[in-house]
N, C-alpha and C positions, 0 to 999 in steps of 0.2 A: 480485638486488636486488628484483627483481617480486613475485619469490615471497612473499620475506622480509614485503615491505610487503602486498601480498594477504593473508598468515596474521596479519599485527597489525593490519588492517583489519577480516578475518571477526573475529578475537577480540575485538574492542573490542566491536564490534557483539553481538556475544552475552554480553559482559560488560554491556554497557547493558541487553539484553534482561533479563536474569539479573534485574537492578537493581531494572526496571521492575514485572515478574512479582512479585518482591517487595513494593514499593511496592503493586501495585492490590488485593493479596490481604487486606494489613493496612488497606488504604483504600481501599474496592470503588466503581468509579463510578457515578454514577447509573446513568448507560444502561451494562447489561451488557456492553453488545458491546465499549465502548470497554477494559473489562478486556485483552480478547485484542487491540485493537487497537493502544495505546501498545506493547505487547511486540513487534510485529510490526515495529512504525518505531522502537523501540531497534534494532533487527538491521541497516537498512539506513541511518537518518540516525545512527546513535550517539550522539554526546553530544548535537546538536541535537537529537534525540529526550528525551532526557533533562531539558535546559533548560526546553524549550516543558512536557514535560509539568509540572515541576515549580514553573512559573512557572501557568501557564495550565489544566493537565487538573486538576492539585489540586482549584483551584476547581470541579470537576465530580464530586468526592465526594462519598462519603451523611454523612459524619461533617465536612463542610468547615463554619466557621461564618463564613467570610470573608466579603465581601459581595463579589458577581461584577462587576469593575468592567472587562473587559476590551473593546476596540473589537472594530468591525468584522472591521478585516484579522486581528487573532488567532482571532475566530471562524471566520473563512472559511478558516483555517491548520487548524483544528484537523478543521473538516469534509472538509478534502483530505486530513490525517491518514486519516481513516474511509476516503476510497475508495481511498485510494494503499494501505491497508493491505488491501482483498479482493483488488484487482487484486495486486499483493503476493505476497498468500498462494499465488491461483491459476496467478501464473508461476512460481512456483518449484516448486510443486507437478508443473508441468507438464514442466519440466525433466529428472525423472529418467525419467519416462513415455515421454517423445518420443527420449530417450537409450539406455533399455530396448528398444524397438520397434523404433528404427533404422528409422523411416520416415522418408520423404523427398516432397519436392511440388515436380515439375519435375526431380528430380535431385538437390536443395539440402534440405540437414540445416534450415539457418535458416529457408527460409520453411513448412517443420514445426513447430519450434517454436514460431514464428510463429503459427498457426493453432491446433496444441492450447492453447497457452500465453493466446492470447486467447478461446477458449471459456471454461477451466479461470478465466478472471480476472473474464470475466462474469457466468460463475454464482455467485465467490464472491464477486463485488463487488454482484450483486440480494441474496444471502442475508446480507452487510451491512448493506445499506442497508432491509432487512424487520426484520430486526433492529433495528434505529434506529428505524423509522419506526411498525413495529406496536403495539407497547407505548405509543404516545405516543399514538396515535391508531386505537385499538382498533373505534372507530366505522365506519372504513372498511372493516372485517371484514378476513379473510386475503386473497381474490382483489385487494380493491381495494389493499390493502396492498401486494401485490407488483406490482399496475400501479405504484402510485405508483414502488416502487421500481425500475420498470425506466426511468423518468420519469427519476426521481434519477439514475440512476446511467452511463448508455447514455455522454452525450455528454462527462460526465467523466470516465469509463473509454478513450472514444476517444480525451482528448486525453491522458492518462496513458499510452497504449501507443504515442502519437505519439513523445515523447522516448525511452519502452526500448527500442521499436524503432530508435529513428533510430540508437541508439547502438548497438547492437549488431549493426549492418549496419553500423557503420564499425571495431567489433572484429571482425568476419568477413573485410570485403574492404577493408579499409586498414589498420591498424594492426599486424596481423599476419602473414606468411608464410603460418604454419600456426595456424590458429586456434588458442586452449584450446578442450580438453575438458569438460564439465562433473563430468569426476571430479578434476579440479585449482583449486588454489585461488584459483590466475589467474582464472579462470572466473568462480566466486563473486564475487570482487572486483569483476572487469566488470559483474556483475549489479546490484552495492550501489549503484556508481553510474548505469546503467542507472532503478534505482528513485529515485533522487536527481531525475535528467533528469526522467523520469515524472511526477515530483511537482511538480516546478518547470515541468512544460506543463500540469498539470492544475490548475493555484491561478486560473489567469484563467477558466476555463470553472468554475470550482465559486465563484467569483464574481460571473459574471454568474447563474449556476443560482439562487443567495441572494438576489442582487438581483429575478432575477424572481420569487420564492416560488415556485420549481421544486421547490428545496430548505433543508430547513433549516440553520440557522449554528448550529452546535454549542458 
């Protein structure tokens, strides 16, 4: 029954992906990055992904003519979008790396993952957020542009890896006997919601970041 729901979980999630990839190519967003980033949160929130963007990311078309009438909290939703989608990209990136390598730290496969997994989400969560920030603000040149972004990005990447981490040290040493593998689709699945956890610990810290003009609300 796990399996079952694990493979109509990844599939959904990639059929929303599919969806969205669609949607941005015929209605490209302003800010580039967020193209590759709504397809990145179809994969892991699925239809919630889908809702927000088509409630919400529309309005951040080049061809939208609607007038941008959305609050605060859908701002500050969409900006966790942005870094819930580097961090995102760079754990799962990290996943087949640290699975290929069969390195370990202490002994333990997890707190490997662990460590590549939150480099791999760092670097792609600064080269998000440079992406976001450069183009806007071209003034600050490239170095300071990537200060800013490691500004943006540090403490709500920390509290994002706060939740996929918490969850997947309790799929490691509770939930399961024998852990999943990551060449199974159990695995995956732990992951989708992992990045769900991630996203739902990182909306309070990418709200205070907003609130102090750390960062901008998208």
């Amino acid at each position: 029954m796990l399996t079952i729901l694990s493979w109509t979980a990844l599939l959904t999630g990639l059929v929303c992906s599919l969806i969205l990839i669609i949607d941005v190519i015929r209605h490209p967003q302003m800010m580039k990055v967020m193209n590759v980033v709504w397809p990145i949160n179809g994969w892991f929130l699925g239809p919630a992904a889908l809702w927000t963007y088509f409630k919400w990311g529309r309005l951040k078309s080049r061809d939208n003519q609607k007038e941008d009438s959305r609050g605060e909290a859908s701002k500050v939703f969409v900006s966790t979008s942005h870094c819930s989608a580097g961090c995102t990209f760079g754990d799962a990136v990290g996943v087949p790396i640290t699975a290929a390598t069969g390195i370990t730290i202490a002994g333990s496969t997890l707190f490997a993952h662990y460590a590549v997994e939150f480099i791999l989400a760092y670097l792609f969560g600064i080269l998000f957020q440079y992406y976001a920030i450069y183009p806007m603000h071209k003034n600050l040149g490239r170095k300071g542009a990537v200060w800013a972004a490691v500004k943006a990005d540090s403490i709500s990447l920390i509290a994002f890896e706060v939740g996929m981490f918490g969850w997947m040290a309790l799929v490691h040493f509770v939930f399961f006997q024998q852990p999943p593998e990551p060449t199974t689709a159990t695995y995956w699945f732990m992951m989708q919601i992992a990045m769900i956890l991630g996203f739902l610990t990182s909306y309070p810290a990418n709200w205070i970041l907003v609130k102090k003009g750390i960062k901008e609300a998208m």
